[in-house]
C-alpha positions in Angstrom: 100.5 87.0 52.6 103.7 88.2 51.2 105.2 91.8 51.1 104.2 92.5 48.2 100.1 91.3 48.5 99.9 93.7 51.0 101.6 96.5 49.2 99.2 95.8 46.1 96.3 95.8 49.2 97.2 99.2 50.5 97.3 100.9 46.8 93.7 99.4 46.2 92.5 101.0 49.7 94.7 103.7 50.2 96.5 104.8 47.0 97.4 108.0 47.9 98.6 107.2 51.5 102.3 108.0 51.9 104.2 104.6 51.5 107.9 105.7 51.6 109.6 109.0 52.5 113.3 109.6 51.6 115.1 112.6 51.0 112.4 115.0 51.4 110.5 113.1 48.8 107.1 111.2 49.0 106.0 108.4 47.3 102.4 106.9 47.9 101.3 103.7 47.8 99.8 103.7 44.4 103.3 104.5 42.9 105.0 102.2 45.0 103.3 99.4 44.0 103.1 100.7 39.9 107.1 100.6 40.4 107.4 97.0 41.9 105.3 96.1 39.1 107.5 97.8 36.8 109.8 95.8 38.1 109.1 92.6 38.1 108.1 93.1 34.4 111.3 94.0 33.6 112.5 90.4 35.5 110.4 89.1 33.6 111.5 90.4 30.0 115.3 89.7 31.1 114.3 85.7 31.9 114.0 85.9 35.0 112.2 84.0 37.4 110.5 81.9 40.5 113.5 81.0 42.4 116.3 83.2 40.8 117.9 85.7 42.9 118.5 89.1 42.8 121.2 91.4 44.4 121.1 94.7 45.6 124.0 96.8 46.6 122.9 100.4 47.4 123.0 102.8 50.2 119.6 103.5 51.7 117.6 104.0 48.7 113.8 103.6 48.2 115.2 101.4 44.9 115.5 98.7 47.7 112.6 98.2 48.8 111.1 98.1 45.6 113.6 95.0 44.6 112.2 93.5 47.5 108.3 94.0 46.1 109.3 93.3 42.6 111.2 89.8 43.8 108.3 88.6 45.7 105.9 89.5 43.0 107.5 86.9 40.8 108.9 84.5 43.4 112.7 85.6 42.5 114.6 85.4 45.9 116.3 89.0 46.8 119.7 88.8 48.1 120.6 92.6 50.0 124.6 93.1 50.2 126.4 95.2 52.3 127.5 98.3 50.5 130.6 98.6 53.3 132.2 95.3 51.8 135.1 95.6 49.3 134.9 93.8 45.9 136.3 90.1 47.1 133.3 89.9 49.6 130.9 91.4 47.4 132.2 88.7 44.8 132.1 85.5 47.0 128.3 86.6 47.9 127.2 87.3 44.2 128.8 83.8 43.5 127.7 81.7 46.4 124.0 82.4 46.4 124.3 82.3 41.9 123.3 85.6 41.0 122.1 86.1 38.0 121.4 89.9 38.0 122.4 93.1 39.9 121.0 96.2 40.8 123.7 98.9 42.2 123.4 102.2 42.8 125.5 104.8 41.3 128.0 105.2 44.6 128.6 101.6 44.3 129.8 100.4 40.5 133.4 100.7 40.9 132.8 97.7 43.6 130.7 96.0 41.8 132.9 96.0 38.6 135.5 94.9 40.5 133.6 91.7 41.7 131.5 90.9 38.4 134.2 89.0 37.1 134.7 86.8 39.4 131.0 86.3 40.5 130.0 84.2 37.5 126.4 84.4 36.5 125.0 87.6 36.4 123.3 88.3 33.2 122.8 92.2 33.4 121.6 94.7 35.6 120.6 98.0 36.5 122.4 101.6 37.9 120.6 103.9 39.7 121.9 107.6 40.0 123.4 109.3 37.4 123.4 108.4 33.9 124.8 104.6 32.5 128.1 103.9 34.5 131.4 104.1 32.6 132.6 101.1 34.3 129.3 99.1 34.1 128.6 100.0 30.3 126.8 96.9 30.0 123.9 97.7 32.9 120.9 99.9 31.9 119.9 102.7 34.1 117.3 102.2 36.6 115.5 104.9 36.1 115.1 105.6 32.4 114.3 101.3 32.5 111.6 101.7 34.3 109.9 104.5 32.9 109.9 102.8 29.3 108.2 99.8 30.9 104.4 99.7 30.9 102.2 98.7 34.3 101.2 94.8 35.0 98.6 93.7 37.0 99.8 92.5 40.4 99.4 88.6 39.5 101.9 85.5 39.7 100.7 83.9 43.6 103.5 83.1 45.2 103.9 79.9 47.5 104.5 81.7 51.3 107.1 79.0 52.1 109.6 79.6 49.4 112.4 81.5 50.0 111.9 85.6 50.2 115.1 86.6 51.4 118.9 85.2 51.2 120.2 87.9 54.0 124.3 87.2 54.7 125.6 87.2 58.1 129.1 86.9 58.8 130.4 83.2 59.0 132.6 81.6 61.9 134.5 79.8 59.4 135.8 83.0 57.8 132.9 82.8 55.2 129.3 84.9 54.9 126.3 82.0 55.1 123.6 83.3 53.4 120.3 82.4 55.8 117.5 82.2 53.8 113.8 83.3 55.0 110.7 82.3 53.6 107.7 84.6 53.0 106.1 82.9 56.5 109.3 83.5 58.4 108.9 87.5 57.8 105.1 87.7 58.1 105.1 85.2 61.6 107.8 87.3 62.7 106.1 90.8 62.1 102.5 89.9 63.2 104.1 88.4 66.4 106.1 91.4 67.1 103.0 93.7 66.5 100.6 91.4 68.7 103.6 91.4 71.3 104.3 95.6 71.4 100.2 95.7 71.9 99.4 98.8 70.1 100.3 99.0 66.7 97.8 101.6 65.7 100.0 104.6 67.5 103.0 103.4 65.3 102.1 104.6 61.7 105.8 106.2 60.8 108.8 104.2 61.3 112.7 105.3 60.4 114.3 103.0 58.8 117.9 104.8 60.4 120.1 101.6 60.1 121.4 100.4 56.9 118.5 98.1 54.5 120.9 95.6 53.7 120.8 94.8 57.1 117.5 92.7 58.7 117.2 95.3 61.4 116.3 98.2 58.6 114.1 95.0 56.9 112.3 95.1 60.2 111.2 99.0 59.6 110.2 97.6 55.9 108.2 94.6 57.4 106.2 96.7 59.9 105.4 99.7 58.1 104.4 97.8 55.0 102.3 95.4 56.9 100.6 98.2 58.7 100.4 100.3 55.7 102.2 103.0 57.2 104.6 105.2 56.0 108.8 104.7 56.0 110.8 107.0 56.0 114.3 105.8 54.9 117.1 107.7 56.9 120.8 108.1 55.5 123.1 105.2 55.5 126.9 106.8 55.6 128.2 108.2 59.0 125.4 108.6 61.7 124.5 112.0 62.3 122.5 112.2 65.7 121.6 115.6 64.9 120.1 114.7 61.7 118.1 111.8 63.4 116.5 114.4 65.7 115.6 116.5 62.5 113.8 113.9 60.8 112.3 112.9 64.2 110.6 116.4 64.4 109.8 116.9 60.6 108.7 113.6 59.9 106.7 112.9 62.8 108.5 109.9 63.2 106.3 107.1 65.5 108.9 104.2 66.1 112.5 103.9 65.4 115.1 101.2 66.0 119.2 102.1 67.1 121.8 100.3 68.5 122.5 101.9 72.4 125.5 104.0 71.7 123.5 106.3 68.7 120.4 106.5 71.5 123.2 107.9 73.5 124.5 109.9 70.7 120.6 111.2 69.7 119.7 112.1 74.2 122.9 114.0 73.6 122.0 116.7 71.3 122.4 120.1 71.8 118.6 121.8 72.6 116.8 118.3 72.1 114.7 119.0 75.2 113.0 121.9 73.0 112.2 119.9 69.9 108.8 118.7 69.6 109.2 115.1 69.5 105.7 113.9 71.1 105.3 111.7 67.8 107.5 109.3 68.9 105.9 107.0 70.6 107.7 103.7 70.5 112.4 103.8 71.4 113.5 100.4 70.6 117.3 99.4 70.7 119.5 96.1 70.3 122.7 94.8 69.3 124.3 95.7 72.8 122.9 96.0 76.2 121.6 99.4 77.5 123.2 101.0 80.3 120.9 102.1 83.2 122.4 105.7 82.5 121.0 105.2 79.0 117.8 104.1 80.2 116.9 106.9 82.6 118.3 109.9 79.9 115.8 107.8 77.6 113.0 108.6 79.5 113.7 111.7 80.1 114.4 112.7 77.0 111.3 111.1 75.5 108.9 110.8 78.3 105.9 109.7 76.2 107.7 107.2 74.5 107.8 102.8 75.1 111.0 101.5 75.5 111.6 97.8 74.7 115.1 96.1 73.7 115.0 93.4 70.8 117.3 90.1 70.6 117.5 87.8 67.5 119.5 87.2 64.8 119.3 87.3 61.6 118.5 83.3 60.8 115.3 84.0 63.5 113.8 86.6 61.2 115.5 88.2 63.5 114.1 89.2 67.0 113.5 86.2 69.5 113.0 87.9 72.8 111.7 91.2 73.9 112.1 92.9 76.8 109.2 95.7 76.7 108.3 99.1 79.3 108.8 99.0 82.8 110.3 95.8 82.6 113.5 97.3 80.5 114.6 98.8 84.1 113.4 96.3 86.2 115.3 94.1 84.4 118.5 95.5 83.5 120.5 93.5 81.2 117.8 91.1 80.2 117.1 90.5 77.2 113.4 89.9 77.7 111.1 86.7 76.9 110.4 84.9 74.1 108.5 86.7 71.2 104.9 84.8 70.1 105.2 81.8 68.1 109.1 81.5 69.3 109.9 78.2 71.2 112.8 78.6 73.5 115.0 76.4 75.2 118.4 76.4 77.4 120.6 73.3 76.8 123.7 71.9 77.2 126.0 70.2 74.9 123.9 67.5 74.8 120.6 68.9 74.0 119.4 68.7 77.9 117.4 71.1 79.3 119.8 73.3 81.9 118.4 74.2 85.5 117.0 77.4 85.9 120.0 79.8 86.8 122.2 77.6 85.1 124.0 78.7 82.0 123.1 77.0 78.5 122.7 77.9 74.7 119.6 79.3 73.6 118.1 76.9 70.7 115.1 78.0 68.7 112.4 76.1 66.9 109.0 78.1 65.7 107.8 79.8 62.2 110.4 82.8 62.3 113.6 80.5 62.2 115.2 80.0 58.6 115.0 77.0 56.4 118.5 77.0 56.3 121.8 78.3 55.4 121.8 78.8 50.9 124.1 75.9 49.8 126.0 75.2 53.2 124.6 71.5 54.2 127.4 71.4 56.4 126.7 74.6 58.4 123.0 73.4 58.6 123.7 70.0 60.2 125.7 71.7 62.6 123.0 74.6 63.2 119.9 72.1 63.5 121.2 69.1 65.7 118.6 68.0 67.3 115.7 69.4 65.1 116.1 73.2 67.4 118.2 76.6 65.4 121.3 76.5 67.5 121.7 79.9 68.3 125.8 79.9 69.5 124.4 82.5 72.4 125.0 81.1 76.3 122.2 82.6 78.4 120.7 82.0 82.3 116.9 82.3 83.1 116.3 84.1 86.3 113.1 82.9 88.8 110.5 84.7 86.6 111.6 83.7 83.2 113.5 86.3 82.5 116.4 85.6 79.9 120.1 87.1 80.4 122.7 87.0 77.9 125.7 85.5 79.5 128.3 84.8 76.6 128.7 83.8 72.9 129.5 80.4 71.6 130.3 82.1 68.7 133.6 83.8 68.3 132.1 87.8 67.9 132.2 91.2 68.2 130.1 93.1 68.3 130.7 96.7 66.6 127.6 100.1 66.7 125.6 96.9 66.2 127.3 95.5 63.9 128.9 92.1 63.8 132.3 90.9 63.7 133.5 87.5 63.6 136.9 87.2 64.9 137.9 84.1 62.4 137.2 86.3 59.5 139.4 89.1 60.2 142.2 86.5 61.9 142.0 84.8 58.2 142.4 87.9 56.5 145.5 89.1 58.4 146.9 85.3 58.4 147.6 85.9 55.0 149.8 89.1 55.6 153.7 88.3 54.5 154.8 89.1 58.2 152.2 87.2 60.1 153.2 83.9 61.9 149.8 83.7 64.1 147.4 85.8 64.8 144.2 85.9 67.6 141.6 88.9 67.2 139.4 90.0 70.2 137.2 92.6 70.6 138.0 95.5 73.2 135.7 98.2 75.1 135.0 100.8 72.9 133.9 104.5 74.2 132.1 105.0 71.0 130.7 101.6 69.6 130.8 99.2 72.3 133.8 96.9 70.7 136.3 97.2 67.8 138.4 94.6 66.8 142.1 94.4 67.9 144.7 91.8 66.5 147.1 90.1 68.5 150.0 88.9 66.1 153.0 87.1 66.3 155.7 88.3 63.8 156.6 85.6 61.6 161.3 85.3 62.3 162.0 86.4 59.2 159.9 89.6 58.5 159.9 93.2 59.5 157.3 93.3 62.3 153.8 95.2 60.9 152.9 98.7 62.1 148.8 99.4 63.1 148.5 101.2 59.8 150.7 98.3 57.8 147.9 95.7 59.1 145.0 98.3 58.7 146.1 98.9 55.1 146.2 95.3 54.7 142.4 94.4 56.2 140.8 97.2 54.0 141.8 96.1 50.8 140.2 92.8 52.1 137.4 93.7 54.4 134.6 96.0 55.2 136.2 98.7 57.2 134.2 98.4 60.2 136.0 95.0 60.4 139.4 95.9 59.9 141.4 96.6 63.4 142.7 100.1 64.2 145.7 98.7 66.6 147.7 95.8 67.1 149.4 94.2 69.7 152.7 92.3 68.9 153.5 89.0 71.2 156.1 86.4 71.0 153.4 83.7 71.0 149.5 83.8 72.0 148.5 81.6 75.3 147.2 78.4 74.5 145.3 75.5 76.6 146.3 72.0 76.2 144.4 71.6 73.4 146.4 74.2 71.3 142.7 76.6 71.2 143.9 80.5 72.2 142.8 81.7 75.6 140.8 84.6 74.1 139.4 85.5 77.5 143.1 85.7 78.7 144.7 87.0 76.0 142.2 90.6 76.2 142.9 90.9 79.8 146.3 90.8 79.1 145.6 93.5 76.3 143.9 95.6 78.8 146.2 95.4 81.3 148.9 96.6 79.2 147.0 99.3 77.8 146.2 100.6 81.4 
């Protein structure tokens, strides 16, 4: 029951059926699956194998998802990177989960030459775009590869408990932790969410609008796969709302997943009221809460549509509660129930069950959760005390068991769904010549919920750093979404008696002198 059995089941029953649609380009099932065979041959001829992993660092590409087929067709493990990270990230990844080859699209070799030497094993790899890339001279081109390569048989059965996936998240130390999900954890997780939305059959086209390195645009792979629909893989770069509506219309796009602000961005479209849109029959959104305002233009905008709200992360596969239809007014601000085969609890510090109305972590335990973090035995003890996924997330239950996010354990912002850990950045700019101390927090943002701000204290002897000094600074470093646009100098960051920064009082002192 992995991704790519039912790929290789769809091009025996419907091979001319529309698998993937990107760039005004089709390709059916049949030649979706011929590719990931192509593939995996080509693993194959290079040595590799069950259990070795494959990166991929591309924009939204169709190359991606077959890396994914072609991984699980052999039992490699595919490791998606983020394409905003700058060459130190991309190199700690490549290194920490032991790559040993890379595919990269064109748009993305200058990185990826700048973090190959560093990273270790890779053996080879492939570019896709353009002819071989001057700074990659030793990777083949993906394209001219594959077409020298003859067709396999789908073969090689794959155990459905090994790993599928190593899918980084930002760590709370400063570090990415590579969660790794099995074949099981991505097919319990879609079947649930399809028995759970009810009616799967009137969701046959899904946009994959967010980036595919990221599990939310896995999700749109998972579903349409498994139902043997068709994805259409939306651009990756800035968000164009007005593009979104356009592929809406002209694909006849079904279901689609965005983060609240671009739903906001999309309702707010010049003429969108005129566009036929009836295909779309399932809005889902996550990453932030949905205002009521939202909600409302939502159904007005797309009356035939079902809203429903996801929360998760990524080591749950990722979504662990839903909140569906009527219920996403009813219940503003929840974040739903528990998803099928996702056990739930509400504890305290010491693993006891909280009253209801009281305020506890949310732990997970169930067939969706990750085996573990890749090589961090430390991070896993930590995660799985107790034998339950601790989540870091502090949530109440109301009277009908109704779940609503009430804090995070975990030090994060969260950024156009995106998120930031504060201890990252705070390392990053630590290191700056001029920093003594420095606290990051995340702030109310018009645009994308929260951006990252930095609090620093100027170390005696130093010139004291300007925004764009420390913004310089964190994009040689970081991904830019990371990297804060303003800073706020101090003399010293509040403290409790046990030296920790006051975060909470440290932003309302932010705010207050930014009124």
């Amino acid at each position: 029951m992995t991704l790519s059995d039912q790929v290789a089941r769809h091009a025996r029953r419907t091979p001319d059926a529309t698998a993937i649609r990107h760039d005004d380009t089709g390709t059916s099932y049949r030649d979706l699956d011929q590719q990931a065979g192509r593939l995996a041959r080509v693993f194959g001829e290079r040595g590799i194998g069950a259990g070795d992993r494959v990166a991929v660092l591309a924009h939204n590409h169709p190359v991606i998802v077959v890396t994914l087929l072609a991984c699980t067709r052999i039992g490699a493990i595919a490791v998606p990177l983020n394409f905003r990270c700058v060459a130190a990230e991309i190199e700690y990844m490549l290194s920490d989960c032991g790559a040993v080859f890379l595919i990269v699209d064109a748009e993305c070799t200058s990185v990826a030459a700048a973090a190959l030497p560093g990273a270790g094993g890779i053996r080879g790899g492939l570019v896709v775009g353009g002819a071989r890339a001057t700074s990659l001279p030793q990777f083949d081109n993906y394209a001219v590869t594959l077409a020298a390569t003859a067709d396999v048989a789908h073969e090689s059965p794959v155990d459905e408990r090994s790993p599928a996936l190593i899918m980084y998240t930002s760590g709370t130390t400063g570090r990415p932790k590579g969660a790794v999900l099995s074949h099981l954890n991505l097919f319990v997780q879609v079947t649930s969410r399809i028995a759970h939305s009810g009616t799967p059959t009137t969701c046959r086209v899904w946009l994959a609008a967010t980036p595919l390195f990221h599990i939310g645009g896995i999700s749109a792979v998972l579903h349409s796969v498994y139902l043997g629909g068709t994805l259409v893989i939306g651009g990756s770069r800035e968000f164009d709302p007005a593009a979104i509506v356009d592929m809406f219309e002209r694909e006849k796009v079904s279901s689609c997943f965005l983060v609240p602000q671009q739903w906001q961005a999309v309702c707010a479209v010049p003429g969108i009221a005129e566009r036929d849109l009836s295909a779309l029959t399932a809005i889902a959104w996550g990453g932030a809460p949905a205002s009521t305002t939202l909600l409302r233009t939502l159904i007005d905008t797309f009356p035939g549509a079902e809203l429903s709200t996801s929360f998760g992360q990524t080591e749950c596969s990722p979504v662990t509660t839903v909140l569906r239809g009527a219920d996403a007014t009813r219940k503003i601000g929840s974040i739903g129930t528990p998803l099928l085969n996702v056990e739930v609890r509400v504890v305290d510090a010491d693993m006891n069950d909280v009253p209801q109305g009281m305020v506890g972590e949310i732990v997970y335990r169930g067939p969706t959760v990750m085996s573990g973090y890749w090589n961090n035995p430390e991070e896993n003890a930590a995660a799985f005390r107790g034998g339950w996924f601790h989540s870091g997330d502090l949530v109440r239950e109301d009277e009908d068991g109704y779940l609503f996010l009430v804090d995070r354990l975990k030090d994060m912002i969260i950024s156009g769904g995106e998120n930031i850990y504060c201890a990252e950045v705070e390392n990053t700019i630590a290191a700056h010549p001029a920093v003594a101390e420095v606290a990051v927090i995340g702030l109310p943002d018009s645009r994308w919920g929260e951006v990252p701000h930095a609090v620093i204290v100027t170390r005696p002897d130093a010139v004291a750093p300007s925004d764009a000094d420390i913004e310089q600074w964190c994009r040689a470093h970081l991904a830019a979404y990371k990297c804060p646009r303003n800073i706020t100098l101090t003399s010293e960051l509040p403290r409790n008696a046990g030296g920790k920064v006051i975060k909470a009082e440290l932003r309302e002192r932010v705010q207050s002198d930014n009124k």
